[in-house]
N, C-alpha and C positions, 0 to 999 in steps of 0.2 A: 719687540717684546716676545719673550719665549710663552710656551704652549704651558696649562699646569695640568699636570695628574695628580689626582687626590686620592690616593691612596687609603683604605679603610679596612680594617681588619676589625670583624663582629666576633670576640672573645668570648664563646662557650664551648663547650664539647660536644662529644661525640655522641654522648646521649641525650643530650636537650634538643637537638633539634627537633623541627615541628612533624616530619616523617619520620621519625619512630616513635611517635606520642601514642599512637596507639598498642605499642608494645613494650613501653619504659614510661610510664607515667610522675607525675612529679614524686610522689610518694616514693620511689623506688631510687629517685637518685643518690641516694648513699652508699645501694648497694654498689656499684658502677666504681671501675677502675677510673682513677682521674689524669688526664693524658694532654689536658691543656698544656701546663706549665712547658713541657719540652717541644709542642710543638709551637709553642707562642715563642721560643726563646730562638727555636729557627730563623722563624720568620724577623725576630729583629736582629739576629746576628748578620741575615742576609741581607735587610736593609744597611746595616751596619757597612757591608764586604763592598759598596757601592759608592764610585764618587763619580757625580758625571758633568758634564758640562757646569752646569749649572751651580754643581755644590752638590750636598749629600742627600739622603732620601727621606724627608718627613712622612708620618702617615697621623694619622687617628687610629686611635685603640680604641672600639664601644665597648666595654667590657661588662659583660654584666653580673649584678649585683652577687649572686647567689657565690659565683667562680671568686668574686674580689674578694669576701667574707671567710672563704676555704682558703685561699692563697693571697694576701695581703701584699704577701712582698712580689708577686706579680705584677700589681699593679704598680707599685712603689720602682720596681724594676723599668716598666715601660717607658714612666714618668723619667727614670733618670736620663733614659738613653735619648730624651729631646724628644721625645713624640707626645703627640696628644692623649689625653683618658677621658674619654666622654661616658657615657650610661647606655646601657643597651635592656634598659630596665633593670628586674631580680629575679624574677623566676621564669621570663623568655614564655609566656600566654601574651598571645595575642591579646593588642589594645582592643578593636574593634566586640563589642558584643559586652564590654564589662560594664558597670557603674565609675561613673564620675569620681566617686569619693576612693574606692577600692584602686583604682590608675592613681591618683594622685598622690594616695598616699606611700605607694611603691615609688614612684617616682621620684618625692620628694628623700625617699629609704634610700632610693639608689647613688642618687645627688649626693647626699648629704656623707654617705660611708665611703664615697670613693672621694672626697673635698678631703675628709678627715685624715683617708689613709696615705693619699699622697701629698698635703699641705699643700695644693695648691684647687683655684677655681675650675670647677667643670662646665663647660661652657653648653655643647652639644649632647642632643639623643640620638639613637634610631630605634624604633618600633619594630620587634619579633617579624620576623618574616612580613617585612613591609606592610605591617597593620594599623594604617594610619588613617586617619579622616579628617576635616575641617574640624571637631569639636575634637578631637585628641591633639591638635596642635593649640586648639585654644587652653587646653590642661596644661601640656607642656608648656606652653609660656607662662601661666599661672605658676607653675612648680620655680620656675627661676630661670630656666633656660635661656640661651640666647640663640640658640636653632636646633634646626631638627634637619635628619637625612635620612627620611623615609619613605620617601615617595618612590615608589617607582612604575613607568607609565606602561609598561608591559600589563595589560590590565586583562588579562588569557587565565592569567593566575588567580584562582578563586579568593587567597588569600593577602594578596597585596589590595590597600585601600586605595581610596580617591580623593582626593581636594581640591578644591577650585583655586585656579592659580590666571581666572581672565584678567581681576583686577589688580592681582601684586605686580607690584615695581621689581622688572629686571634687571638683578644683579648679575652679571655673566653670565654664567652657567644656573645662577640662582634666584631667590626672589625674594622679596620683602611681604610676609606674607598679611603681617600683623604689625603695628607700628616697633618699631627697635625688635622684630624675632622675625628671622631667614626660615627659608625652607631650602637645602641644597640638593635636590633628588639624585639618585643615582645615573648615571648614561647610559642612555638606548641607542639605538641607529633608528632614523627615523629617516624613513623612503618613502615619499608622499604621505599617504593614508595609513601604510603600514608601521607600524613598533615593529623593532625587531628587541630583544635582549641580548645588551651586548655590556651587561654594569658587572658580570663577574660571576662569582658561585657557581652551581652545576650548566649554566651555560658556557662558563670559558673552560667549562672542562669537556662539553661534547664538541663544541664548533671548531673544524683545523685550524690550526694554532696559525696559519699564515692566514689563513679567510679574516678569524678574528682581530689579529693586527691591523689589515686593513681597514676594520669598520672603526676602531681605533683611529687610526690615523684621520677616516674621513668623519668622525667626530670632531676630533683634533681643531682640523682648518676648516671647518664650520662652525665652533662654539669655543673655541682657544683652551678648552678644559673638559676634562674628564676625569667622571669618578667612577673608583674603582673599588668590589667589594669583595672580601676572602673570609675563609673562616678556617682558621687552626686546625679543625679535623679536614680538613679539604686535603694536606700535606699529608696524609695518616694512613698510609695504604694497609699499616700492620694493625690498624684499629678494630675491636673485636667483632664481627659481623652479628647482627639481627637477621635471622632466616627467617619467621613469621612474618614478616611483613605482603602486606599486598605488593605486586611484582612493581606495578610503577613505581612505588615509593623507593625497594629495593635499588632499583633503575637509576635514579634522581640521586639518592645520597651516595652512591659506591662509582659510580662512571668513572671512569678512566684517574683514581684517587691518585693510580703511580705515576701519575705524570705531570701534577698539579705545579710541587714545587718547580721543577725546570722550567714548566712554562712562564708561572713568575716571573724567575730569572732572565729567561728573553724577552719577555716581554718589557724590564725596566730597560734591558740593555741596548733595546732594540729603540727607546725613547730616550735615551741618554741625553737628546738635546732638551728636553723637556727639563721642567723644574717642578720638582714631586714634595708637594704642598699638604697639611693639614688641613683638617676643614676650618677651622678656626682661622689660619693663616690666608687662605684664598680668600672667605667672608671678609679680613679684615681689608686685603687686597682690591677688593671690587666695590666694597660697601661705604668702606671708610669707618667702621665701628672698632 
């Protein structure tokens, strides 16, 4: 049985993310050049340029609401080319710290305008900057979902949440967290006691590109699947720079931007035995749903 990489592309730009919140607030996103569309259109024409062992490259799009609402036929785009469109929310705030009613009803917003725009069912979320907890997966199961990809156990990060996963039933790589609704978290390298973060974003853009293969690889033949996560400005080295920022943050979103895309590319190439799965597709693979 081949190995799967699940591939996951979190569709926002370049000024939603959560380190430049303090110097692009929501209020201010209109004024903002919009620079998704061409770089979301890379990344599928590259999954596209790709046939490997196994067959071609599936991934999940989480795209969120606010981006799908501006460019419609983005969405409608991803949808045709065989990949997934899941919800990455609408306005990319963090789950953790809101009201019940305020999450769900965005959730339900997000669901419901990305079913409409591309005529088909959305099945998966992931939560802003991995802001999840055991009662935001009990919303998203409430909203309709059939899973969630937000956990991630690198817990260093102030803003990644926690969930209790002693009692779920191990699906693969994933788990049955709530009866009929998965939790599929993203991949760490896990060395006894230590996390390390090895699921993607500004980590596969600091660690040498061969160091991080190998924790890849030794993911791989430890847990037969790996997920992997990217974001369209990540590809965007000509993206227009925020200089106010505090230096760390500065640090975290600009790191090595011009080297993102290649690395990508070796990186599917360099797994080409591997079969590069949906989130939806592996769930259905391991779970039987």
């Amino acid at each position: 049985m081949h190995s799967k990489i699940i591939l996951t592309v979190d569709v926002e730009d370049w000024f939603q993310v959560e380190n430049l919140r303090s110097c692009i607030p929501f209020s201010a996103w209109n004024k903002y050049e919009l620079r998704v569309e061409k770089n979301t259109h890379r990344l599928l024409d590259l999954f596209d340029s790709f046939l490997t062992e196994t067959g071609g490259v599936s991934a999940t799009f989480f795209v969120l609401g606010w981006i799908a609402e501006k460019l419609p036929h983005l969405a409608r785009e991803i949808h045709k080319r065989g990949h997934e469109v899941a919800s990455h929310g609408y306005f990319h705030g963090l789950c953790t710290g809101r009201s019940a009613e305020d999450l769900k009803q965005e959730l339900i917003r997000s669901k419901k305008f990305l079913e409409d725009t591309i005529g088909a069912q959305v099945f998966g979320y992931r939560a802003p900057s991995f802001s999840v907890s055991d009662k935001v997966l009990d919303i998203v199961r409430e909203c309709g979902y059939l899973y969630d990809s937000s956990y991630n156990s690198f817990d260093i990060n102030e803003r990644y949440g926690q969930i209790s996963l002693n009692s779920a039933r191990k699906c693969g790589t994933g788990y049955e967290v709530l009866d009929n609704f998965y939790e599929l978290p993203v991949s760490n390298l896990v060395l006894g006691k230590i996390v390390l973060p090895w699921a993607g974003g500004g980590y596969f853009r600091l660690v040498p590109f061969p160091l991080f293969r190998k924790g890849v690889q030794y993911i791989l033949e430890k847990n037969g699947a790996y997920v992997f996560y990217i974001h369209p400005w990540e590809i965007d080295h000509a993206q227009p720079r925020v200089e106010n920022l505090p230096q760390f943050f500065k640090f975290r979103h600009y790191i090595n931007l011009h080297k993102t895309f290649d690395r990508l590319r070796r990186l599917i190439t360099g797994f080409d035995e591997c079969q590069f799965v949906s989130c939806i597709a592996y769930l259905r693979s391991v779970a039987g749903i």
